[in-house]
N, CA, C and O of each residue as an XYZ file, in Angstrom:
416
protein
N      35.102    -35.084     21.779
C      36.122    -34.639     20.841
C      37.137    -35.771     20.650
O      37.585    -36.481     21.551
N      37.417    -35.831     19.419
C      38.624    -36.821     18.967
C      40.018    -36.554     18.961
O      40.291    -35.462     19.459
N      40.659    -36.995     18.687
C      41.959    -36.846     18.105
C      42.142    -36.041     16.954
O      42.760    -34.978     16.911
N      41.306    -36.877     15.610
C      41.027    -36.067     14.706
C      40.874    -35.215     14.757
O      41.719    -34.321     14.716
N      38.907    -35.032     14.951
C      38.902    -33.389     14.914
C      39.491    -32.000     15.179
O      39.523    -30.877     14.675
N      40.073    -32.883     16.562
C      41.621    -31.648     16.585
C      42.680    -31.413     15.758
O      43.488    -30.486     15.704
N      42.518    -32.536     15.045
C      43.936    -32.252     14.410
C      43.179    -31.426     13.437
O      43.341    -30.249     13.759
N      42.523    -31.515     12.528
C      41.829    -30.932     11.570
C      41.495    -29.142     11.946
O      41.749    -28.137     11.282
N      40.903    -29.293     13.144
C      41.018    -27.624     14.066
C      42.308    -26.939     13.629
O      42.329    -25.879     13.004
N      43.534    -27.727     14.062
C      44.639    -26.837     14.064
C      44.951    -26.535     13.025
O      45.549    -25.491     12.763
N      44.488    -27.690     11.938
C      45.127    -27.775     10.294
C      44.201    -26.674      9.848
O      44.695    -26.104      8.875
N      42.794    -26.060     10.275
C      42.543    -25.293      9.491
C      42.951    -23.939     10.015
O      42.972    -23.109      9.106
N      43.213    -23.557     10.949
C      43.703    -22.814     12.095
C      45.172    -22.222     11.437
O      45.621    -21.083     11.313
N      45.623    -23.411     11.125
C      47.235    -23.186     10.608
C      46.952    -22.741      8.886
O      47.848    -22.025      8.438
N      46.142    -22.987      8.175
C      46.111    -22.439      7.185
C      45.065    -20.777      6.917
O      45.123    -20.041      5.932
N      44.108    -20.591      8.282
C      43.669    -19.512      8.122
C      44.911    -18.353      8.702
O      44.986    -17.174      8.358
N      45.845    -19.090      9.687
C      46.940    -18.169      9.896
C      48.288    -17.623      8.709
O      49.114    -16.712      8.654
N      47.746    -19.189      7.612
C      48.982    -18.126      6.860
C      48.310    -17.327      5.882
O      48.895    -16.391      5.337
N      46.821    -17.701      5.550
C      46.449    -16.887      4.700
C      46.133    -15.550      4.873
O      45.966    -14.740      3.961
N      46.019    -15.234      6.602
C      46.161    -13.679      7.510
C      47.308    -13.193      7.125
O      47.397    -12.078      6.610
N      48.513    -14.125      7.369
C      49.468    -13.404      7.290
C      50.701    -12.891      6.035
O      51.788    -12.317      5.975
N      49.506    -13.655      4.988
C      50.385    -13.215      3.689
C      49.549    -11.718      3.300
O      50.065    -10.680      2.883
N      48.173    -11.973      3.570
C      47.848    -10.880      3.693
C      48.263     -9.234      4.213
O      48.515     -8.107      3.789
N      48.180     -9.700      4.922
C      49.206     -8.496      5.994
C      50.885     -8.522      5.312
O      51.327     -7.539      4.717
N      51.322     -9.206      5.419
C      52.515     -8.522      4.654
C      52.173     -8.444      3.226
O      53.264     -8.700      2.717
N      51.507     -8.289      2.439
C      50.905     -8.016      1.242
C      50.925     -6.251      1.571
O      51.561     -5.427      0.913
N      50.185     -6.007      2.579
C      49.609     -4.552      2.550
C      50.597     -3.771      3.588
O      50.508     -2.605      3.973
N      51.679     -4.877      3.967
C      52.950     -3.944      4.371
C      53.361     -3.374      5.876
O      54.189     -2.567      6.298
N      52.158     -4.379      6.566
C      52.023     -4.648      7.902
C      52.701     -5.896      8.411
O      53.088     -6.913      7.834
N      52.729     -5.431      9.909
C      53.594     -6.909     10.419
C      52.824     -8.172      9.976
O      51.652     -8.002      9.637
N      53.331     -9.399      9.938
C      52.405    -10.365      9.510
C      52.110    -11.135     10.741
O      51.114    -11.855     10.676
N      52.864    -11.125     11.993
C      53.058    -11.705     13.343
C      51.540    -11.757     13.440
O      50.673    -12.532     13.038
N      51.569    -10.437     14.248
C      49.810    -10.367     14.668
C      48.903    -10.590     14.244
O      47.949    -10.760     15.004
N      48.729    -10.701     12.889
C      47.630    -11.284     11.988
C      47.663    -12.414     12.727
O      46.770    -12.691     13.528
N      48.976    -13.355     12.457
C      49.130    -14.717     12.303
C      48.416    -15.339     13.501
O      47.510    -16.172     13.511
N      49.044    -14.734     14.505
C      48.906    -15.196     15.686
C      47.227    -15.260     16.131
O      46.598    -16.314     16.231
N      46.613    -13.762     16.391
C      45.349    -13.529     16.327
C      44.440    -14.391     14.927
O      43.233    -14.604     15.048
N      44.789    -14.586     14.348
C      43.793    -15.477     13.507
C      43.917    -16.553     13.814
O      42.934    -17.043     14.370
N      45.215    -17.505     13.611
C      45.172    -18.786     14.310
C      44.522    -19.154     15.774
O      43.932    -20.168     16.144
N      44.910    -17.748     16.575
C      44.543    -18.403     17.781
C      43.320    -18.482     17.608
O      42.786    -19.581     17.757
N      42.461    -17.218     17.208
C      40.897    -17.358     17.373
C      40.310    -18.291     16.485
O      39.087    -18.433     16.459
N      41.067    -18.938     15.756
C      40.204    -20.225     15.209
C      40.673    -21.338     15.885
O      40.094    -22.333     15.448
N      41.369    -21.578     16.651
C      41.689    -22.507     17.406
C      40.942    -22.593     18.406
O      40.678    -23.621     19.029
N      40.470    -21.245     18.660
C      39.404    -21.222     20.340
C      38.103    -21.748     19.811
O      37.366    -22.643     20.224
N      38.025    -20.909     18.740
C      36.472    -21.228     18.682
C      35.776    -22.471     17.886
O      34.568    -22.707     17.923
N      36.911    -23.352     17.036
C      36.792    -24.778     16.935
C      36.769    -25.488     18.014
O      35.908    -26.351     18.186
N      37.921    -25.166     19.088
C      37.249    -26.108     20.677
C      36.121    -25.811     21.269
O      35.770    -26.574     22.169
N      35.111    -24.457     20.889
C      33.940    -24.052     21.435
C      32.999    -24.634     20.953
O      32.045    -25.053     21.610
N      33.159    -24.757     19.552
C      32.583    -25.645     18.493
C      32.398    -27.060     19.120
O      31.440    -27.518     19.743
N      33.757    -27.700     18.729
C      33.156    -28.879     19.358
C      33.195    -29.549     20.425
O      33.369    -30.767     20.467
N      32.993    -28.605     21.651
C      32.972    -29.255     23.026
C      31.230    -29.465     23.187
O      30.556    -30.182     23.927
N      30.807    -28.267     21.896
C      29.588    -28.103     22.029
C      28.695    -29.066     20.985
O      27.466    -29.001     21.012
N      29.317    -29.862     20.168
C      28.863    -30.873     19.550
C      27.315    -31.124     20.192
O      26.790    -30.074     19.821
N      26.358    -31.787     20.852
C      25.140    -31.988     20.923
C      24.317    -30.665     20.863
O      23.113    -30.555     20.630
N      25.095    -29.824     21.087
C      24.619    -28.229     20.405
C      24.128    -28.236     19.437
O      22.906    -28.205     19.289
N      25.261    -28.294     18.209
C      25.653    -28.182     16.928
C      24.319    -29.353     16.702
O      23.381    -28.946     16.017
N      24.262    -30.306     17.077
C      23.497    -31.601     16.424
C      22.043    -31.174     16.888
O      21.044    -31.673     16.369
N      21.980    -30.256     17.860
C      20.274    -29.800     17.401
C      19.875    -28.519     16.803
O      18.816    -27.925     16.601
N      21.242    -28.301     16.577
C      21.128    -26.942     16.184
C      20.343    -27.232     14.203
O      19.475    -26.626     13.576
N      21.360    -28.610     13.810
C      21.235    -28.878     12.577
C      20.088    -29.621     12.809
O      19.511    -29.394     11.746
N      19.190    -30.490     13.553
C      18.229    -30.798     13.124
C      17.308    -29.809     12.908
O      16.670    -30.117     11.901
N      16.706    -28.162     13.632
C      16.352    -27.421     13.553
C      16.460    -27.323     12.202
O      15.730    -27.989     11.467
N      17.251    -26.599     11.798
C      17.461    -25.958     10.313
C      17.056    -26.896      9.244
O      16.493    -26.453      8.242
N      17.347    -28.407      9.407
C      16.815    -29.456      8.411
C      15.214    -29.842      8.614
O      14.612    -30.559      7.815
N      14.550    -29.200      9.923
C      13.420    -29.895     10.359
C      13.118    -31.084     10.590
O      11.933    -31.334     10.811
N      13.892    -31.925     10.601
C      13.808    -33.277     11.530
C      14.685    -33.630     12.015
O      15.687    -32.916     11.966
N      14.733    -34.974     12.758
C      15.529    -35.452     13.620
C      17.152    -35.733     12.869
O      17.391    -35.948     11.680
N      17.895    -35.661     13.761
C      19.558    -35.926     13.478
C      19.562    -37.386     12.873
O      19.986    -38.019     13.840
N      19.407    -38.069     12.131
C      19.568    -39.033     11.670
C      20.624    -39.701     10.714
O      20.269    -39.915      9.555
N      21.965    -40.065     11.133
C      22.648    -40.343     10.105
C      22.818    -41.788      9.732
O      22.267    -42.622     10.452
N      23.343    -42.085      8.948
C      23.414    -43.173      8.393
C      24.412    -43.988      8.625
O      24.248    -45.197      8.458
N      25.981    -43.326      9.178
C      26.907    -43.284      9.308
C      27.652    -42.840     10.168
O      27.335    -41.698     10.499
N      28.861    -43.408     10.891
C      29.631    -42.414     11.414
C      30.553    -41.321     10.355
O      31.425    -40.606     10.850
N      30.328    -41.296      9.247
C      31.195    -40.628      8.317
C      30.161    -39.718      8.112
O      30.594    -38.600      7.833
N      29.002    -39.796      8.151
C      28.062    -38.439      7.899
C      28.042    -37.143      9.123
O      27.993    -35.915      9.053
N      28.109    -38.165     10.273
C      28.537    -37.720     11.593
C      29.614    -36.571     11.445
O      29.585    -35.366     11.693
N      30.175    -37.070     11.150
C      32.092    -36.264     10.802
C      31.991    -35.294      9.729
O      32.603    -34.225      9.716
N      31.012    -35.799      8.618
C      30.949    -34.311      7.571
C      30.767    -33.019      8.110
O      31.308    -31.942      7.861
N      29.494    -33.518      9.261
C      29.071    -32.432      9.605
C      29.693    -31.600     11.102
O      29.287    -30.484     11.428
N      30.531    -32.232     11.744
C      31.492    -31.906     12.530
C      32.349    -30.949     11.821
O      32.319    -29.773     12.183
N      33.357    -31.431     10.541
C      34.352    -30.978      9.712
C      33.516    -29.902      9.008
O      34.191    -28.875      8.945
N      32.038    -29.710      8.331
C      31.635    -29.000      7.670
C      31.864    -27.290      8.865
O      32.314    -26.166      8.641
N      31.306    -27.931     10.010
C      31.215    -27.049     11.419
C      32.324    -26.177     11.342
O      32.213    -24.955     11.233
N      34.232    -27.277     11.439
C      35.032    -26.650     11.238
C      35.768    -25.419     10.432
O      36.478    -24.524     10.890
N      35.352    -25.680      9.051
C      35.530    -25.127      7.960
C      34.588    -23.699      8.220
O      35.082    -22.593      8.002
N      33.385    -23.840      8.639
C      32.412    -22.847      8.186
C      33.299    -22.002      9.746
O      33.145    -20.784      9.658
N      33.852    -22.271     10.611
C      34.677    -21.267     12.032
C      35.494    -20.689     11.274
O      35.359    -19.499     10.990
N      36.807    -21.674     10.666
C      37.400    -20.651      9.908
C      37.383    -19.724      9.043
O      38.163    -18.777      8.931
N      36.200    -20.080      8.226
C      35.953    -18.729      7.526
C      35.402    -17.758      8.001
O      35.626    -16.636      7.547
N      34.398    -18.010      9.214
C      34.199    -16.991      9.630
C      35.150    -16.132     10.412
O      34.749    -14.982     10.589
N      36.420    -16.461     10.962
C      37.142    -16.016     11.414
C      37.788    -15.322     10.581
O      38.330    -14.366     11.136
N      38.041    -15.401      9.077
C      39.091    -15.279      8.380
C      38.083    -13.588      7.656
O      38.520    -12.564      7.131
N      36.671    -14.036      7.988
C      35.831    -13.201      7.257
C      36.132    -11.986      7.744
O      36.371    -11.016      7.024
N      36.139    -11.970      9.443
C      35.675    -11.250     10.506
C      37.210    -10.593     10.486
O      37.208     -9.412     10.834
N      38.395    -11.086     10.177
C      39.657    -10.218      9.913
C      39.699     -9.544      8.885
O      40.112     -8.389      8.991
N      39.165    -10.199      7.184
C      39.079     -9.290      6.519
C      38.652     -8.152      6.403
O      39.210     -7.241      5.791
N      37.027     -8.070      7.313
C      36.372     -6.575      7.628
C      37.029     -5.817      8.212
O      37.259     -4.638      7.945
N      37.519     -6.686      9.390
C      38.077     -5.502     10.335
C      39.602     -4.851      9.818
O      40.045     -3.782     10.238
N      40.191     -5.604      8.965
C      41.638     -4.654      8.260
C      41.581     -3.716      7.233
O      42.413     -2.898      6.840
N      40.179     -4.043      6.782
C      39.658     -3.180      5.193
C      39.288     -1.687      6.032
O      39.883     -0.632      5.811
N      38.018     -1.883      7.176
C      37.715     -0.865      7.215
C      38.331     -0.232      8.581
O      37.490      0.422      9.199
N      39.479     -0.279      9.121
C      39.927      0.507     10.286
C      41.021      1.179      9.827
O      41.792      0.682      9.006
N      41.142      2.211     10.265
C      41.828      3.531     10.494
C      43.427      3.078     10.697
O      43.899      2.532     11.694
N      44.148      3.469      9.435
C      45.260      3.021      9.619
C      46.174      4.166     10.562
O      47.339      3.920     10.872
């Protein structure tokens, strides 16, 4: 793990937290707990992400059917950052379900 990539973790972390929490005060709920619980859990699970980097890198040769081959250290990083992006949304996904369909 880099410097970067962390920083980029938190930066998306910090923007899936405000987009929880405009949400939530949209629909007239505290916006705290959104905030907090979304940021944090994309913060965890980007460091799960990429502590697990040689994971992730056979995980993607699988799915492409051949070997990890890049060309670049910048192709390297797309797919690190692509990694990132695709946590937060799933995090952001996994709040939207769960506020739509629970029992107010």
């Amino acid at each position: 793990m880099n410097a970067f990539l962390l920083a980029l973790a938190v930066g998306f972390a910090a923007v899936a937290a405000v987009v929880a929490g405009v949400d939530a005060a949209r629909r007239g709920r505290s916006w705290l707990p959104a905030t907090v619980a979304v940021g944090g859990t994309t913060v965890a699970a980007s460091l799960v992400a990429l502590s697990a980097e040689s994971a992730l890198l056979s995980g993607y040769a699988t799915l492409t059917g051949g070997p990890v081959v890049v060309a670049s250290p910048r192709e390297l990083l797309a797919v690190l950052v692509g990694c990132l992006l695709l946590v937060a949304l799933a995090v952001l996904s996994g709040y939207s379900v769960v506020t739509r369909y629970r029992a107010v």
